[in-house]
N, C-alpha and C positions, 0 to 999 in steps of 0.2 A: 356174431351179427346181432345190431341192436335195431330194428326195423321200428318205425315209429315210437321209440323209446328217446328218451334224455338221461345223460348222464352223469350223475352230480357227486361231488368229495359224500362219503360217508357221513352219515348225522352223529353227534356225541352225547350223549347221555353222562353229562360230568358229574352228575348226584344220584346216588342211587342208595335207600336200605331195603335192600332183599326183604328180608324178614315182613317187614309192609305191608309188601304186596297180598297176603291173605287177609287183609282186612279190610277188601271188599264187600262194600256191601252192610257190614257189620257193625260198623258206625253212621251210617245214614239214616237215622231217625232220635227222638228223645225222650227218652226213660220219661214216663209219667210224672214221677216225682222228682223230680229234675228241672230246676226253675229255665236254667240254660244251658248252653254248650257252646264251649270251644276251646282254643287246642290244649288246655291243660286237663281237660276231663276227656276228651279224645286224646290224650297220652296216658293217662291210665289205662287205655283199654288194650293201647300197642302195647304197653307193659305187659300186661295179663298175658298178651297171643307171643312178643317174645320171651316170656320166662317158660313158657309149654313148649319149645321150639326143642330139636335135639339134632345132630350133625347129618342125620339119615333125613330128616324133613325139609331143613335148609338145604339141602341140596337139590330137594326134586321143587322146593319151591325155586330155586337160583335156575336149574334148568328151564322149567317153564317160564318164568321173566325173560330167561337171555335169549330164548328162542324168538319170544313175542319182540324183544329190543329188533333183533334180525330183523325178524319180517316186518317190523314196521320204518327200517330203514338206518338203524342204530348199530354202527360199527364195533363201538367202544363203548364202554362203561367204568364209571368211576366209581367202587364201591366205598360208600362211608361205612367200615364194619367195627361194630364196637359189641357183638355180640359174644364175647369170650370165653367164658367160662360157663361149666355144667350148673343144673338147674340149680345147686345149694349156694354156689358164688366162687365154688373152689375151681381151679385150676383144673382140666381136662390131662391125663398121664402123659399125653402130646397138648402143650399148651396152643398149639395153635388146627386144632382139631374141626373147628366151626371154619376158618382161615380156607383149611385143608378144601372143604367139604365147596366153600365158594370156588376156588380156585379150579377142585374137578368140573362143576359144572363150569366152569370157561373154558377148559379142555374141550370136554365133552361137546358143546354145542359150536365151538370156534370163536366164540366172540373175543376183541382184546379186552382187555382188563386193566386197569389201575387199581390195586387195593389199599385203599389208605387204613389202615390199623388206628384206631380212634382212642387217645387220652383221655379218656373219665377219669375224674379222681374226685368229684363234688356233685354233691344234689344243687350246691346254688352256691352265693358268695357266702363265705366260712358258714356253707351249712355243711354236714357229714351226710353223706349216702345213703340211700333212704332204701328200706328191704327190698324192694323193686326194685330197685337199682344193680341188685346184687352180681347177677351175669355181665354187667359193664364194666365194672371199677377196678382201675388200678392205682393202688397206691403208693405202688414201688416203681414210681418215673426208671430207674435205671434198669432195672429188669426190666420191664416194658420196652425200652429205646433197647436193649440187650435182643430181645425176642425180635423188635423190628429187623437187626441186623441180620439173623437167622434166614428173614422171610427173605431180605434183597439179595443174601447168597443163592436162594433156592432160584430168584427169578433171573439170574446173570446169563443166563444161555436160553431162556425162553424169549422165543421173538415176540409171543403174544399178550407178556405178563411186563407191568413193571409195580411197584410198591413204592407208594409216597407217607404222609405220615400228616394226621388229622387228630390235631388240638378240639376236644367237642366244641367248645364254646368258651368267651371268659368268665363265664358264673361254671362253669364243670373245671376248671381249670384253674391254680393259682396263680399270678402275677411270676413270681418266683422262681414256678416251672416254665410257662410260657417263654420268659428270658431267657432260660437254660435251651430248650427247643430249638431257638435259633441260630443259632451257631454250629447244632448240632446237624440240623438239615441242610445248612448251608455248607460245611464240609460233602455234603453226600450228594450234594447237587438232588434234592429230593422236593419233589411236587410238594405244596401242603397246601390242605383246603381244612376251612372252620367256619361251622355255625357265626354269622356276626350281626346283630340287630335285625334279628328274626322276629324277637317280640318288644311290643312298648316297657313292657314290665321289666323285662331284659338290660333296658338302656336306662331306668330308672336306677333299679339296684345297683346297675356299676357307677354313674353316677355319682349315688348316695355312697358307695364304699372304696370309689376310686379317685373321687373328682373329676372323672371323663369321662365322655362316651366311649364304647369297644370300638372304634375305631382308632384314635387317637392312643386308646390302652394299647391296642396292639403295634402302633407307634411305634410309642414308648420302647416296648420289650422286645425291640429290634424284629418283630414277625409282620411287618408290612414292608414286603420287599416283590419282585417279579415273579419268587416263587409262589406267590401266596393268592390263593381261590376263597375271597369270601364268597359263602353261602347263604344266599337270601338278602342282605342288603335292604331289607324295607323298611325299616324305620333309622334313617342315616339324618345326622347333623346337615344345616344347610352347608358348611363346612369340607364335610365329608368325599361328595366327588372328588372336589381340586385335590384332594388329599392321598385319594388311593390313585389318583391317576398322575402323578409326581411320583408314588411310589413303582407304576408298571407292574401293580395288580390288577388280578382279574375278579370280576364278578359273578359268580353263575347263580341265575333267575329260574326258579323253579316254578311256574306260574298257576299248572293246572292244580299242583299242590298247594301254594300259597292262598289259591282261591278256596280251594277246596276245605279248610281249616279256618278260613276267615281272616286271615291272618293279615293281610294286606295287601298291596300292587309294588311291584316294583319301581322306585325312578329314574324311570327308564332314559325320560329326556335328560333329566339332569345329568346323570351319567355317561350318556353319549357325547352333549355336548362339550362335557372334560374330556373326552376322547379313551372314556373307561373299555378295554374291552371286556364284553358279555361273552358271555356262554348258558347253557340250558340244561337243565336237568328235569327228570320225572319223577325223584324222590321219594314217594311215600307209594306211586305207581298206580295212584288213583285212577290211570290211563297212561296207558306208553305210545306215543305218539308227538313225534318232534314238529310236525307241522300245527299241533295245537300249542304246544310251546311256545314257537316262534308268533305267530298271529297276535297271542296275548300279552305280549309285550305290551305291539302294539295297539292292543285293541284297550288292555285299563288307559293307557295315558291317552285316547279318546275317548273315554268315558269322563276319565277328570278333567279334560281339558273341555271336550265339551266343541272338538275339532276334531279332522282329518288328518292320515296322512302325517302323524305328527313328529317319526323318528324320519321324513323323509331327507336323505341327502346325507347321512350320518353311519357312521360305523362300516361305510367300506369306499374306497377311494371313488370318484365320480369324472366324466368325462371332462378332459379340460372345458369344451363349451358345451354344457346340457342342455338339450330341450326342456327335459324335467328331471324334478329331484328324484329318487325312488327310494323304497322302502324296503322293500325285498333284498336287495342286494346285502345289505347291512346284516338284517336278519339272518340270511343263509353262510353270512361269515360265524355268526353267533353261533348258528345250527353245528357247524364245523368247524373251520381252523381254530377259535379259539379256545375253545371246549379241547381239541388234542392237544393244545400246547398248554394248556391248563393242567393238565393231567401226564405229562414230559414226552409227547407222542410229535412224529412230523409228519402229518400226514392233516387232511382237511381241504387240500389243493390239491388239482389234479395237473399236476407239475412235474418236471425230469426231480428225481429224488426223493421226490413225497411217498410214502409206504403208499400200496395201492388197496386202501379200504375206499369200495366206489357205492354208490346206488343207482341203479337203472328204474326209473319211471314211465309208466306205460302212458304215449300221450292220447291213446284213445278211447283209456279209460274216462267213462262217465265225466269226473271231476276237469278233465283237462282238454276232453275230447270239444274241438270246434276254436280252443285256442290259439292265435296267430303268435308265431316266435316272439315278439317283442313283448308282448304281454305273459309270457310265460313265467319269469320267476314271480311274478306277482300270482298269477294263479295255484303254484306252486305253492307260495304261502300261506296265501288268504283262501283256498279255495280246496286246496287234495286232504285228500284222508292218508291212510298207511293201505288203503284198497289199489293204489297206484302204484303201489311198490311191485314190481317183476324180479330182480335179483338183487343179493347183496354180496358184495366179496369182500372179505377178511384177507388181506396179505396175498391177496392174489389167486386167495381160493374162494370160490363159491361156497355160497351158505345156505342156499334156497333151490327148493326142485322149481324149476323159473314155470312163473306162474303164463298161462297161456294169453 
């Protein structure tokens, strides 16, 4: 019984680095002598906290995130893990020992899981791996795609796990390989999601060493196809939407990170309006919470726009005759369906055949309480915290001692 409660598809958390999430707090201020900051001297510091990391830490840190993903309404999670190897760079006597360590804590707390195993092999375009880099990089593509295969045998009878396969970016990644990738994932019917014009510098250097922007580069190397999750999308060619939305990729917008780094806003409208589907992610877990995700979508492209209302009518199908356009609707597909099928999951709809990952919202919590049905998913949106979440079920199981 769900007595003054709503209940909505499961929220997806498509981007996630574990490791991250302990570096709360611990980047929010600036070094005295430190003219500035942003994300490349705030990636030094991740560096520092993942190279101290060990299989026994990441795991109570994976536990504690996957819980907090729960309770704040997060079915699924898509790990980006590129943490591989012991503190020297060498290989673990079990090479997938960090792998292991993510996977028990998804066990352990129920959440599902996508693990995408991350291709490092470069600090940048033909630069060589930089000592901090050390626990990332592999430079033997076929061992690496060898060890992936390993992981999809372990996950073929787990109903909670699947493994896709994550190119870092085209500056960590050579042309050459990228090519090789594709074909490779495409036999295996395998999710892939990559870093793709995250930063202006980013789209400079390939640019300058490829003649394209990373969108267009991954074109080219046959990796822009339906299986394919870029990551962050902020600094895209005007070009670019019509491009991946021809291709039947997806997008996932990590927002309260991308602000959080400085990094930029999403284009969001742009992308909608090519009919790109989004998806969301928490990423670096500066906060887990998919209703602040969704909100700022749409909240940057009313800052630049300098208007309302601006994704309304877009990204989820609308009444043949509308009164009005709406916003919500779109977003709460972003929150779900397309974040699971991003990630190779069917579930996101609460539909005959959709897995049954659900979230139950209390309507008389604070946030929601005095709300009239038609205004709900808008409240929902723009309005609830993760204080409104009552229960979350995984596969049909409960995940939460249901909040009163």
């Amino acid at each position: 019984p769900l007595p003054r409660q709503a209940l909505l598809p499961g929220f997806v958390n498509a981007h996630s680095h574990t490791i991250q999430r302990d570096l709360r707090g611990r980047t929010e201020h600036l070094a005295a002598d430190q003219p500035e900051d942003d994300f490349w001297s705030w990636r030094d510091l991740m560096y520092r906290l993942a190279n101290a990391s060990t299989p026994d830490t990441l795991y109570e840190v994976a536990c504690d995130l996957y819980r907090e993903c729960l309770a704040a309404g997060f079915t699924t999670l898509g790990e980006f893990h590129y943490l591989h190897h012991d503190p020297s760079g060498a290989p673990y006597p079990d090479p997938h020992q960090n792998a292991r360590a993510l996977l028990s804590a998804a066990h352990d707390t129920g959440l599902r899981l996508t693990l995408l195993p991350v291709l490092y092999a470069a600090a940048g375009f033909d630069k060589p791996p930089s000592h901090a880099q050390r626990r990332f990089i592999h430079t033997d593509t076929r061992a690496f795609l060898q060890g992936v295969d390993h992981l999809l045998r372990d996950a073929e009878h787990n109903p909670l796990l699947r493994v896709g396969l994550a190119p870092h970016s085209v500056r960590a990644v050579p042309f050459t390989t990228l090519q090789h990738l594709a074909p490779w994932a495409d036999e295996r019917r395998l999710p892939l999601h990559i870093h793709a014009c995250e930063q202006p510098a980013e789209v400079r250097e390939c640019k300058a060493h490829y003649g394209v922007a990373p969108v267009q580069l991954l074109q080219r190397a046959g990796l822009l196809t339906p299986q394919l999750t870029l990551v962050h999308a902020t600094w895209l060619e005007p070009d670019d939407p019509q491009r991946i939305a021809q291709s039947g990729a997806t997008v996932c917008a990590c927002p309260s990170t991308e602000a959080n780094l400085g990094d930029g806003a999403l284009p969001a409208l742009d992308l909608l309006q090519a009919q790109v589907p989004l998806c969301i992610g928490s990423d670096s877990h500066i906060a887990v919470n998919p209703f602040e995700e969704l909100r700022l979508i749409e909240y940057n492209e009313r800052i630049r726009l300098r208007r309302r209302n601006v994704l309304a009518g877009l990204n989820a199908p609308q009444p043949s005759a509308p009164q009005h356009l709406r916003v919500a609707p779109g977003l709460l597909r972003a929150g779900a369906l397309h974040g699971a099928r991003a990630l190779g999951w069917s579930h996101g709809e609460i539909a005959p055949g959709h897995l049954a990952d659900l979230v139950a919202l209390r309507l008389d919590a604070p946030a929601l309480r005095r709300v009239e049905d038609d205004h709900l998913p808008e409240a929902i949106v723009f309005s609830a915290d993760t204080a409104v979440i009552s229960q979350t079920w995984v596969h049909g199981a409960a995940r939460l001692p249901q909040r009163a």
